[in-house]
C-alpha positions in Angstrom: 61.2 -39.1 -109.6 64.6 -40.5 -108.8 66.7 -41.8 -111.8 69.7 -43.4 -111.0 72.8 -43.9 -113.9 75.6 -46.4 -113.7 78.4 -46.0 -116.5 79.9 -49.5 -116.7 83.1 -51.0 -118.2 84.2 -54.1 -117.0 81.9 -54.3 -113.8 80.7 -57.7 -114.5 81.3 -58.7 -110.8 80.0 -56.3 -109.4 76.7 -54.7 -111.0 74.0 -57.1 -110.1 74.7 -56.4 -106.2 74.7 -52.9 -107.2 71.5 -53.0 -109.1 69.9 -55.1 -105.7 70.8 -52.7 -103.2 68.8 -49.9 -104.9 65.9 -48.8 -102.8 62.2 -48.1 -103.8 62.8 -44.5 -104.3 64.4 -45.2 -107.5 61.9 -44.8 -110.5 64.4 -45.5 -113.1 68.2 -47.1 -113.5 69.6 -46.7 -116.7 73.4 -48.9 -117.4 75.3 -47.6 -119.5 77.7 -50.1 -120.9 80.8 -48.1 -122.2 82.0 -50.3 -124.5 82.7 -53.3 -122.2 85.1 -56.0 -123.4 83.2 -58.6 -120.7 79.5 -57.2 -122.2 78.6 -55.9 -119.0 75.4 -54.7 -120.5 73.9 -58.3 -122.5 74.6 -59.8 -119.0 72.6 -57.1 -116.9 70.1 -58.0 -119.5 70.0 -61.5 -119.1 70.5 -61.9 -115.0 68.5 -58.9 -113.8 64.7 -59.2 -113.9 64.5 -55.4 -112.0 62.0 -53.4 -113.9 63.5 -50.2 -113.7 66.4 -51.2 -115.7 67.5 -50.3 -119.0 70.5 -50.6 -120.7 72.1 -48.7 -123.2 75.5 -49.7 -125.0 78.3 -48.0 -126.8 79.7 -49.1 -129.5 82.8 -47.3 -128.8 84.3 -46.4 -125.3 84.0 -43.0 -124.1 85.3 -42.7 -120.8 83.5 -42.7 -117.5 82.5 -38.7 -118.3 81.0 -39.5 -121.9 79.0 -43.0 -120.4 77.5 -40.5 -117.4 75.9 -38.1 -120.2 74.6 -40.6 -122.1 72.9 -41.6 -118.7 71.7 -38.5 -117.8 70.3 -37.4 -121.5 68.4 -41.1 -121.2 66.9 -40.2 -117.2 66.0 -37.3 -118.6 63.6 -38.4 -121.2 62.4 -40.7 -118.8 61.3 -37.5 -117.0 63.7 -38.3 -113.8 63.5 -35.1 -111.4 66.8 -35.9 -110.0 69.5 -38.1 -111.5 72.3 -39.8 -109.4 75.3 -41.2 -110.7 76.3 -44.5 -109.3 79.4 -46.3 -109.6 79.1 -50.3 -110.6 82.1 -51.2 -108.8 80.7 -51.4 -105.6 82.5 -48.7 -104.0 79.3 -46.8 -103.2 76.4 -47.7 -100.7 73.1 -47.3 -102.7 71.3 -47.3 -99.4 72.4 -43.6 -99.1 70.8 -42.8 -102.1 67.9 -40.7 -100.3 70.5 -38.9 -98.2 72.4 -37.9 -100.9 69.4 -36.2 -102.9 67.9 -34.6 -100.1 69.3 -31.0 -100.8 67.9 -30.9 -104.3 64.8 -32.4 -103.3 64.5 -29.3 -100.4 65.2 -27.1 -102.9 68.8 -25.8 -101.5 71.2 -27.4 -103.6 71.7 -28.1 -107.3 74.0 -30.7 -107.4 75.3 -32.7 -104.2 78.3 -35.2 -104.5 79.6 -37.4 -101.6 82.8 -36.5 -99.6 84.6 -39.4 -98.1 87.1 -37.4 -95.7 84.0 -35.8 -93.6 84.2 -38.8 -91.1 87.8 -39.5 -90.0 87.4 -43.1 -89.3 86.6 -43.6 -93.0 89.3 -41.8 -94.0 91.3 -44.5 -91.4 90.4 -46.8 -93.9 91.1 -45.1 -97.4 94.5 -46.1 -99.3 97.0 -43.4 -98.9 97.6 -43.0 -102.4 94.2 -42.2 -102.7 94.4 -39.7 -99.2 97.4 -37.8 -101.0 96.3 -37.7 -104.4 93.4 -36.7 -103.4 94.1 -33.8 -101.3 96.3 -32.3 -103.9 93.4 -33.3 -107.1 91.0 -31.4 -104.2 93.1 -28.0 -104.2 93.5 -27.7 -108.1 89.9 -28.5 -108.3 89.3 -25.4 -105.9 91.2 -23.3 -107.6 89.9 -23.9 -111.0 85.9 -24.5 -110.4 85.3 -21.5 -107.5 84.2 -24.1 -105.2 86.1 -23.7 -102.7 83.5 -24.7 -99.9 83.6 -28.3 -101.4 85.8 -31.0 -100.8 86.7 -34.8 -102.6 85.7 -33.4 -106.0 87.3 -36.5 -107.9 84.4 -38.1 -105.9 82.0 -40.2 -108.8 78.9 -40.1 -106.3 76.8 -37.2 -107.1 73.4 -35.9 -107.6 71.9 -33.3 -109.8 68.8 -31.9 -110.1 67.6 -32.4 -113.9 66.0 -28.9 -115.0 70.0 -28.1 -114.3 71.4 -30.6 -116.0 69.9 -30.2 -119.1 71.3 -26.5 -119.0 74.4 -28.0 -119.1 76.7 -28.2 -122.5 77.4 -31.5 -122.8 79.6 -31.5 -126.1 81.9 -29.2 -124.2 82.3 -31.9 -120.7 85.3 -34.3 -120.7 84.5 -37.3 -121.3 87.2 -39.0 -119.8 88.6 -39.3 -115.3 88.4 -35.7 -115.6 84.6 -35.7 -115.6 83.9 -34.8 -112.3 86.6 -32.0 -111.8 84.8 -30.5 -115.3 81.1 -30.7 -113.9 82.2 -28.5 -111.2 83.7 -25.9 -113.4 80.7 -25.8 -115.6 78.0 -26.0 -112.4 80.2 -23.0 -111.7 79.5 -20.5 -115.2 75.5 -21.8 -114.8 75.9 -20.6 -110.9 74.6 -23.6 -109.5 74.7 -24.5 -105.7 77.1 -27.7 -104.8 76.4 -29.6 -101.4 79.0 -32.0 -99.7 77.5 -34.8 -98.5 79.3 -37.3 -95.7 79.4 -40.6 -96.9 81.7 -44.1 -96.4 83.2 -45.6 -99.2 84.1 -49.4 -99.4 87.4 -50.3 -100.8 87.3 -54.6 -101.5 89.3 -56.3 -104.4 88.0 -54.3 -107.0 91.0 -52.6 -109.5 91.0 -48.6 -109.8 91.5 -47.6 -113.4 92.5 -44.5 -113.0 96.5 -44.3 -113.5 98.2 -41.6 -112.2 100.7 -41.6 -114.4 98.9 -41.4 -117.2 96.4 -38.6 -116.1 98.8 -36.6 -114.1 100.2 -34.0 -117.2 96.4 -33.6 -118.8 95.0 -32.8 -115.4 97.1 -30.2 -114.6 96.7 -29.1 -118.2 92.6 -28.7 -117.4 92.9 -27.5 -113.8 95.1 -24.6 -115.2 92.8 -23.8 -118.7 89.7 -24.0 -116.2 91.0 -21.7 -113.5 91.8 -19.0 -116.2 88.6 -19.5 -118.1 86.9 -19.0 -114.8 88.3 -16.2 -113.3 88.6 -14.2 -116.8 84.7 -15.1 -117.3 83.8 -14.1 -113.3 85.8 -10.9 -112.9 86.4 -9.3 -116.2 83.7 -11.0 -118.9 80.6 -10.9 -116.4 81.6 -8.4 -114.2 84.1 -6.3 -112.8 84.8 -5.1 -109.4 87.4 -3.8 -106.9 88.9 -8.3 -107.0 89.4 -7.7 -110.8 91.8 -4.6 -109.7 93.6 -6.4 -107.0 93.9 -9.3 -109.5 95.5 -6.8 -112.2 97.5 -4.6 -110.0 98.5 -7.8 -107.8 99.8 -9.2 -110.8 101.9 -6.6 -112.5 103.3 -5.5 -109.2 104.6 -9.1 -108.2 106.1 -9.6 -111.9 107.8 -5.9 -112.0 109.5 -7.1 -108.2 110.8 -10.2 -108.9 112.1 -9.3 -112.6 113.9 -6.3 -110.9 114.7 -7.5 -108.2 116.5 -10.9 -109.9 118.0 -8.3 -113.0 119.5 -6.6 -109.9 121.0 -9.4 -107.9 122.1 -10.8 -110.9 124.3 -7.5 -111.5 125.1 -7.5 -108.1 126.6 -10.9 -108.1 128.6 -10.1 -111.3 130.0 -7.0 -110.7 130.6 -7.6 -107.0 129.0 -4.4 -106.1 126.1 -4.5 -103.4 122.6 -2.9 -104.5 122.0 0.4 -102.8 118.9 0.3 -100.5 116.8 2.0 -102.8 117.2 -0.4 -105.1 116.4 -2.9 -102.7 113.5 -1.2 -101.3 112.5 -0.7 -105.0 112.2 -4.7 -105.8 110.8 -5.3 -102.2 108.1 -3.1 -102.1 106.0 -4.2 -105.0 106.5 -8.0 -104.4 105.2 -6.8 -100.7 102.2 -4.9 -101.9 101.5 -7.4 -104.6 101.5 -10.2 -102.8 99.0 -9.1 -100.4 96.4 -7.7 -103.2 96.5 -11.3 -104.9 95.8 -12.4 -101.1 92.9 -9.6 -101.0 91.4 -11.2 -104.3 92.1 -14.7 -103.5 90.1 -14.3 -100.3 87.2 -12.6 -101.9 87.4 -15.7 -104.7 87.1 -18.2 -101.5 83.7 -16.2 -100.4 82.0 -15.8 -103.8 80.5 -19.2 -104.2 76.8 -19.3 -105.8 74.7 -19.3 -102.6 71.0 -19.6 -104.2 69.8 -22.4 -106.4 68.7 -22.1 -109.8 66.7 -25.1 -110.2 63.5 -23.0 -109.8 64.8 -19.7 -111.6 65.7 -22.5 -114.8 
């Protein structure tokens, strides 16, 4: 069974169309009204005759992240199979639905989630705020979940197979825009499989809510806790191998180069007198060898990406 969830604040306008354009192989779609000041929820219940509804409300808000769990512990008692989390601004096509389950269904993926740059035409079409921030929001989100073969991960449409989402720690997600980047990173430490899966999005009048301004400083914040977590669980908590050397060795020979090497320059510069060649050579030569073991370990990073799904092993 298919259970579809559909965290809402403030998508009055939008959610009965969303609610209409779900297909038949939806068993279950629960709305989750985060606290809405326009009662997004009381009005789903009172214009929407679809069975397969349900509605559950917030008293307080809890961000887009905290409104998606509630959704998912709800399709879950419902005994959904797979869960998909829909937007209720419009910005998704429901109809793709079936597409975007089909790799947890087949039993190759745990979790897919759309990605809107695979078809260039749609990207034609995109904001370009949206194309930069973006690409930069996909690289820290790389870097600090492991997956690096994925791409869009701010991207709300996803799927996940159940059995793994209840292995998930849900006190421990952010609640709030940073939901999506934090799924990744913890589908990551369970070693679940993550499909990209092509899709269009649909940009009308609707208003984003996410402000970069305002989400800028605590995302880098995350991305940079996350990407430490992870590679300090990976390579030295879980396991250790020849990466967790290069890592190490990388390190402290790029730190001892540049320190010496500036401390020297700096001398230099104040006294007037040039640095012998050996001294050179001495700063040179571990920022050299350095740098290319953090690029041995970053390329093995890039190629260890969980390859075999644990929805039947959970």
């Amino acid at each position: 069974m298919i259970g579809v969830v559909i965290p809402c604040f403030r998508e009055k306008d939008h959610i009965l169309d969303v609610v209409a354009g779900i297909g038949p192989e939806v068993s279950h779609i629960v709305i989750v009204d985060d606290a809405c000041p326009d009662r997004t929820g009381a009005f789903v219940e009172a214009a929407c005759d679809d069975e397969r509804v349900q509605v559950v409300v917030h008293e307080t808000n809890q961000g887009v992240g905290g409104a998606t769990l509630t959704g998912y512990r709800r399709a879950i008692e419902c005994g959904a199979d797979v869960i998909v989390k829909l937007d209720g601004d419009g910005q998704m096509d429901p109809a793709m639905i079936p597409q975007l389950v089909k790799p947890i269904v087949e039993q190759w993926a745990d979790y897919a989630k759309g990605n809107r740059f695979h078809d260039l035409d749609g990207v034609a079409g995109m904001p370009t705020l949206r194309v930069v921030g973006n690409l930069a929001l996909s690289f820290a989100t790389k870097l600090s979940s492991g997956y690096w073969n994925v791409f869009d991960p701010t991207n709300g449409y996803t799927a996940i197979h159940a059995r793994v989402a209840s292995h998930l720690p849900f006190e421990k997600i952010a609640k709030g825009f940073f939901f999506e980047s934090d799924m990744l990173f913890r589908l990551y430490l369970l070693g679940a499989v993550v499909a990209d899966m092509p899709m269009r999005a649909h940009y009308g009048n609707e208003q984003s809510k996410l402000r970069i301004s305002r989400i800028l400083g605590t995302f880098v914040a995350r991305h940079c806790v996350n990407a430490f977590k992870r590679v300090f669980y990976t390579y030295f908590l879980r396991d250790f191998t020849a990466a967790s050397v290069e890592l190490i060795v990388g390190g402290a020979l790029l730190l001892f180069g540049t320190v010496f090497g500036l401390l020297n320059w700096r001398e230099s510069v104040v006294t007037g007198i040039p640095a012998t060649t050996g001294t050179v050579m001495l700063a040179a030569l571990p920022i050299i060898v350095g740098t290319q073991m953090l690029i041995a370990f970053l390329d093995f990073d890039t190629r260890n990406i969980p390859r075999e799904p644990i929805q039947l092993r959970l």
